[in-house]
C-alpha positions in Angstrom: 27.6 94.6 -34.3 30.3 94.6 -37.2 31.6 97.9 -35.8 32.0 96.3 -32.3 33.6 92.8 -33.9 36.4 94.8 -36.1 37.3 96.9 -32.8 37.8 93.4 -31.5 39.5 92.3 -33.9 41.7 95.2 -34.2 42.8 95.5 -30.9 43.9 91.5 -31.2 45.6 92.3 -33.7 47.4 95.1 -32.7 47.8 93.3 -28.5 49.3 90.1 -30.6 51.8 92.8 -32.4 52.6 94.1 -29.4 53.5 92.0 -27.4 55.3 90.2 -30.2 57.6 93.3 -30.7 58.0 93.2 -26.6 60.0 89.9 -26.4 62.1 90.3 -29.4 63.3 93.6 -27.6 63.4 91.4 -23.8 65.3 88.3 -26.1 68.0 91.0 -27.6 68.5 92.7 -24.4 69.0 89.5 -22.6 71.7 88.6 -24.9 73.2 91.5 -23.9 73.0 91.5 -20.4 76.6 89.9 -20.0 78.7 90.1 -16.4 81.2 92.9 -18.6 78.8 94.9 -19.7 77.0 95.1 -16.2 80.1 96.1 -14.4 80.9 99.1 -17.3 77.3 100.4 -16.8 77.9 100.3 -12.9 81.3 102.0 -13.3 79.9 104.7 -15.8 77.3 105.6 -13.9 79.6 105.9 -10.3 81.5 107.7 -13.0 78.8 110.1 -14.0 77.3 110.2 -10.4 81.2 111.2 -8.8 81.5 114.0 -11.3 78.2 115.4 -11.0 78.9 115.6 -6.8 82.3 117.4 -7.6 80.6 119.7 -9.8 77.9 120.7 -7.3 80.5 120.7 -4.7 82.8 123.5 -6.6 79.6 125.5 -7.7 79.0 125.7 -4.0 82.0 126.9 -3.0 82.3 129.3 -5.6 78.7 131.1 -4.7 79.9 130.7 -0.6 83.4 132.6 -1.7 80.8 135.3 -3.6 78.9 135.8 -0.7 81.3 136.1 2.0 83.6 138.7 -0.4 80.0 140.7 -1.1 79.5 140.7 3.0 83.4 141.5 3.9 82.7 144.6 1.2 79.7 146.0 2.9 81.0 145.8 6.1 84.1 147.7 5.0 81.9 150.4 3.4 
């Protein structure tokens, strides 16, 4: 019956800690969560999002321009 009451009491504890530790963290990110620093986390990640696209976009092109130089090859052969 002790075993089953420390368990308890542990898990309190440590649910009480917890959840503690959870609203400092939602309190500080509140703070800030400002109009600025929404709009540079939007603009990063069009940012990030517009350089991965031209990326995949040139990769493409470069394996098209492979394969169409391989076929123009072994057609000539």
């Amino acid at each position: 019956m002790l075993t089953r009451m420390r368990w308890f009491f542990y898990g309190a504890i440590s649910t009480i800690g917890a959840t503690a530790y959870v609203v400092v963290k939602v309190r500080k990110m509140r703070e800030r969560l400002t109009p600025e620093t929404v709009a540079r986390a939007s603009a990063l990640g069009v940012a990030n999002l517009m350089e991965f696209t031209g990326r995949r976009l040139a990769g493409d092109r470069a394996r098209r321009i492979q394969v169409l130089q391989a076929s123009d090859e072994r057609s000539h052969t």
